[in-house]
N, C-alpha and C positions, 0 to 999 in steps of 0.2 A: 881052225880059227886062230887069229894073229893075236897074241896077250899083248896085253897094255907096255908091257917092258920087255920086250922083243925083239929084234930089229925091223925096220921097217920094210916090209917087200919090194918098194920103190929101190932102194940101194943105195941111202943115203949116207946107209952108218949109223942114224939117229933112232932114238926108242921109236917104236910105234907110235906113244903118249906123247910124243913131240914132234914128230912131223904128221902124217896122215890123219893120224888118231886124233889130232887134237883137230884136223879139221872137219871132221864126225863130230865130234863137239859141239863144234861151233854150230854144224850145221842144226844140230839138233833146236839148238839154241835160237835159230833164225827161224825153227818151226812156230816152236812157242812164241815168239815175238808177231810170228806172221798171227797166230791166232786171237790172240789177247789184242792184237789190231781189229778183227775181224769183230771183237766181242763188242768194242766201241763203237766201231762204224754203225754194226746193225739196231747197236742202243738209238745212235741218231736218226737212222732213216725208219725206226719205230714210234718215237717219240717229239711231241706230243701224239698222244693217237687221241681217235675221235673224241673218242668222253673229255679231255683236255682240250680240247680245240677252243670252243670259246674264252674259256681263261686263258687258253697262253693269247689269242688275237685281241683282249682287251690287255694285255701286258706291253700286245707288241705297238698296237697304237696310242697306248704311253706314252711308251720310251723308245721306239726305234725313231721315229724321226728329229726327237731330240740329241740323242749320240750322231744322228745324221748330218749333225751341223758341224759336226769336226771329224768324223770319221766316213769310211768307204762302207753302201752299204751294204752289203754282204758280214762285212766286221761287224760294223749295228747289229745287223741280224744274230751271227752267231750271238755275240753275248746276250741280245733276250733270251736265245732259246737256253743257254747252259743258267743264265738266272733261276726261270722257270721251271728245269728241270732237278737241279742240284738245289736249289735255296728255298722254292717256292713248294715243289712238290719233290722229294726227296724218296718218297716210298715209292715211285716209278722206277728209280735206280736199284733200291730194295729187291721188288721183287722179279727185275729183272735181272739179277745178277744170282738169285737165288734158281732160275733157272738154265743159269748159263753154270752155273756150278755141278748142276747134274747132269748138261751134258758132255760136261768137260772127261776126256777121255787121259789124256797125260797128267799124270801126280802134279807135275810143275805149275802146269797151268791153272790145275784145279784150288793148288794152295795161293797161288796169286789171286785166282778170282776170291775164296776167301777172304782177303787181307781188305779185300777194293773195298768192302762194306764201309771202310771208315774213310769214306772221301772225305776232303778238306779242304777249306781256301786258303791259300798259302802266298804270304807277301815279304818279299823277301828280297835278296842280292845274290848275283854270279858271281862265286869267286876264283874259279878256275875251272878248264875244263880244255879238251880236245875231242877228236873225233869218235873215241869208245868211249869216252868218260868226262863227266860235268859234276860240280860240287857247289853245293846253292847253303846259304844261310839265312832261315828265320828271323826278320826283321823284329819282330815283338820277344821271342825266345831264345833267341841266340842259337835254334838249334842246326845242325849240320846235316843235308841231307846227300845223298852220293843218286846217280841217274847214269845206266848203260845203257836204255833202249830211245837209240835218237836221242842223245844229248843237244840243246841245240850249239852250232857252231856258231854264230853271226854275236856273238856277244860279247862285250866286253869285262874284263875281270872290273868287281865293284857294281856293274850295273843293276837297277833294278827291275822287277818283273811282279807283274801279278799273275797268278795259275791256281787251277783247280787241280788239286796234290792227288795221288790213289799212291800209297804206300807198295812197293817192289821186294816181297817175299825173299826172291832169290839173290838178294843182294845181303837184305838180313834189314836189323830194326832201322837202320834209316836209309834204307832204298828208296827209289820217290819215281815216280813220271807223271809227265803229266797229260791232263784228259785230253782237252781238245783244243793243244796250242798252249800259249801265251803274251801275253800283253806287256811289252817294255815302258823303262820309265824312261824317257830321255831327258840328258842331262846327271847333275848331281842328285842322288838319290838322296842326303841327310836331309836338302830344305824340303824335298816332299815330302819325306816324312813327318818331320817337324809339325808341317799344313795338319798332315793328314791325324798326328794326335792332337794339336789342337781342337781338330772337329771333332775327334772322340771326346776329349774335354769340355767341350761346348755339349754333348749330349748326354754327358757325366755318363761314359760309356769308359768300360775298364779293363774287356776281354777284348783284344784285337780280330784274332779270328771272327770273334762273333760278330763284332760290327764291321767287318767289311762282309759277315755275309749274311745280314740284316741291310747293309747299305750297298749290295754290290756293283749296281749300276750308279751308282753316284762318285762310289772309287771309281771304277773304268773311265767316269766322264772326267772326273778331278785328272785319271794320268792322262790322257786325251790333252787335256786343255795347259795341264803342267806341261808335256812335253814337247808342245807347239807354240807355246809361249800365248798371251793374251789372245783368246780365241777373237778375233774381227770376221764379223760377214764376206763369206768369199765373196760372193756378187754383193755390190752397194745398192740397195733398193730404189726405184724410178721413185721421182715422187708422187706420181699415183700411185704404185704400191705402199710408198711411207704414208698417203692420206689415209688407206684401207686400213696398215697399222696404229694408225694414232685413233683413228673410228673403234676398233677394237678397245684400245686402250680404256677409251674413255668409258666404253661400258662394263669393262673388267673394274674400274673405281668402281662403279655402282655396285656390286656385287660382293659378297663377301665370301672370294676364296683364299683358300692358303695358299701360301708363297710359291709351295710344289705345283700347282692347278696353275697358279699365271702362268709360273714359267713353261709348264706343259702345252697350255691354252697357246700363248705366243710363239712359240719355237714354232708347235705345229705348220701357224699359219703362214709363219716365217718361212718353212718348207717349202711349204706349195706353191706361195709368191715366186720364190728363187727360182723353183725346179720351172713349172708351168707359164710363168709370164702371162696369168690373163688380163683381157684385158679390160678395163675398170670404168664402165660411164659413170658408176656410182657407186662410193663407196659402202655405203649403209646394206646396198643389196648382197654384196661378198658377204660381209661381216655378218649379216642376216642370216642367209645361208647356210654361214662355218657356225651359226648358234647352233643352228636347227641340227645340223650336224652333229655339232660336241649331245647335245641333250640325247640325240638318239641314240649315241655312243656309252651315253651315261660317261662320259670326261668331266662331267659337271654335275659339282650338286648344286641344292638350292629347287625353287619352285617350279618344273617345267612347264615353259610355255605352251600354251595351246595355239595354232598357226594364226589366230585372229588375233592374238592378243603378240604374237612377234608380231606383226604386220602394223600394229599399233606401234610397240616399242621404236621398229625401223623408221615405220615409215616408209614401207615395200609393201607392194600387194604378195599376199600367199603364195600366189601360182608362181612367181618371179622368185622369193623364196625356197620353193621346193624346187624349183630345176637347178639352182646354184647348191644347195643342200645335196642334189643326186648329184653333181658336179665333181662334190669333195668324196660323197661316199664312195663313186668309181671309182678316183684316185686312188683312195689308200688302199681301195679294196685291191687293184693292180702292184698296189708298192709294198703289200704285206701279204699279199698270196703267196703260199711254201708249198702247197700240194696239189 
């Protein structure tokens, strides 16, 4: 067996430790890397499982089609489900990692999976980095984190980024990678931030971490809309679809939701108009429909109607009603199906 400080059997002249040896190493090192990849991927295509299914599908008909208005959806996608997994249900990553820990067979990997327990949201700046190595700092803490495994390249030193942190063992206390991706800020990072504690000062909120991971999808939408400048309607609505929205509008005054519910209630329908283009002989009968719809979804509080008593509100017969109602439920059920 060839010692560490040897010469190398290749014939280069150099220690073992410095040429071949070190690329044993490395290799070793691209094992664990391969695996601790493996340990993520299988988190996601486990998660949500059944028992979760219905809360994560009422998360996702939230808020996926409202990030849909500025983002790709797939993007939309991912961030519900890391929402829902990390911020909403968090003991999902618990006690799967408690399993991936026993069957973790290398020391390396086993102390990393360890460490992951303290996932984190991390908002922050790239201040340098190349292709083995990237150095990120803590927006709210000023703290300094160091990344070897797929640092990203496409960034600019100073930029900013939002990510879900897991702390990196083998680098030591401020290793970092991150889960699955990350979200840039584009542009100057100070005046979004700036925004972004003013909104924490508006909720008289004091802990940064915590309220971006109490508010997560609201940051994702804010860097969304920061970084593409004043979000406008990519398609401009027909005027028969703007009649169907202003029909909505009017019966969104009659009701008493919060400010989250409009905007959720109208993006929605703003959605479907855009994507679907249907077409409108009247507008009371859509809007009738997308009620029946939000109520069955429970998107809405407040008294639910019974179909005699929308048909009254509209001014639509029931059966008219329910076919535009099964209309929208197809839809999303097509736009938010994962499994």
């Amino acid at each position: 067996m060839v010692g560490r400080n040897d010469p190398c059997p290749c014939g280069s002249g150099k220690k073992y430790k410095k040429c071949h040896g070190k690329q044993q190493s490395v290799s070793i090192n691209d094992l664990v890397n391969e695996e601790l990849f493996k340990v993520r991927q299988q988190f996601f295509s486990e998660n949500p499982n059944q028992e979760q299914l219905p809360a994560f599908r009422q998360l996702q008909q939230e808020w996926q089609p409202r990030l849909m208005e500025s983002m790709a959806e797939n993007d939309a996608q991912a961030f519900v489900i890391e929402n829902f997994l990390f911020m909403q249900k968090p003991e999902l990553w618990e006690e799967f990692l408690a399993k991936q820990i026993e069957l973790a067979q290398r020391p390396t990997t086993k102390e990393v999976l360890q460490n992951w327990k303290d996932v984190r949201v991390f908002l922050g700046q790239y201040i340098q980095g190349n292709e083995e190595s990237a150095q990120f700092k803590d927006a709210f803490t000023g703290d300094l984190y160091q990344m070897t495994d797929q640092p990203p390249t496409d960034m600019e030193d100073g930029q900013g980024l939002l990510a879900i942190l897991l702390p990196d063992a083998r680098i030591g206390e401020n290793g970092a990678l991150f889960l699955n991706g990350y979200l840039t800020v584009v542009g100057e990072f100070a005046p979004f931030f700036e925004q972004l504690k003013s909104s924490m000062e508006t909720a008289n909120a004091s802990d940064g971490s915590q309220y971006i991971t109490d508010n997560y999808l609201t940051v994702v939408e804010h860097i969304v809309k920061y970084s593409t400048g004043t979000v406008e309607e990519s398609i401009e609505l027909s005027p028969e679809h703007e009649s169907v929205m202003a029909e909505l509008r009017s019966h969104i005054a009659q009701a008493e939701f919060d400010k989250e519910t409009v905007d959720n209630v109208t993006s929605i329908l703003n959605s479907y108009l855009v994507s679907q283009q249907p077409t409108v002989q009247k507008p009371e009968a859509l809007v009738a429909g997308y009620w029946r719809f939000l109520q069955d979804h429970e998107l809405i509080n407040g008294p639910m109607l019974a179909p005699k008593d929308l048909s009254e509100k509209f001014g639509v017969s029931s059966s008219t009603i329910l076919k535009r109602s099964k209309e929208f439920g197809a839809y999303f059920e097509g736009l938010l199906a994962k499994k």
